[in-house]
C-alpha positions, 0 to 999 in steps of 0.5 A: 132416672136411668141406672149406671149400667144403661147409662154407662151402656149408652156412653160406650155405643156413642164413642165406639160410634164415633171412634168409627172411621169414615170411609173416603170417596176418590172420584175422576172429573170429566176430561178437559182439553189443555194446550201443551206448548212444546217450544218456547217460542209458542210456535208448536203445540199439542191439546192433551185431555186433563182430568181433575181428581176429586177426593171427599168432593174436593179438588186435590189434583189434575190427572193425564192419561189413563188409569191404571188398575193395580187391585180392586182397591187401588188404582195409578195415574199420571199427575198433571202439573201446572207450569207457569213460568212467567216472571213477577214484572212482566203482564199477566195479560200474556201468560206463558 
């Protein structure tokens, strides 16, 4: 049988080993091209590059442009939004 003190010795490493906090890991997706409409009428566009952003492997966001380095640690971008302006009568054949 262990005496008191390995034991309590043993319960003290295997909360401080789980009180430890897990680092996160933020990734960037490759570039997809998307078509920016720019009128109304659907007459005039421009493909703009999107990339998703990744945090612990899981899809969070979409980003546009470039990154932007603040620190070694810390970086900005621009978030991409996703607009669909249809309404709930009309087909979803015909997004716009």
């Amino acid at each position: 049988m262990l005496s008191p003190k390995i034991t309590s010795a043993i319960l003290m490493l295997v909360i401080s080993a789980e009180a430890a906090s897990k680092p996160h890991v933020m990734s960037l997706g490759k570039t997809m091209p998307v078509k920016l409409f720019l009128s109304s009428a659907e007459d005039k566009t421009i493909t703009i590059n999107v990339r998703p952003l990744y945090l612990d492997a899981k899809l969070k966001e979409y980003t546009a442009g470039a990154t932007h380095d603040v620190t070694d640690r810390l970086f900005v971008v621009r978030r991409a939004y996703r607009i669909n302006d249809s309404l709930p009568g009309e087909s979803a054949s015909q997004p716009r």
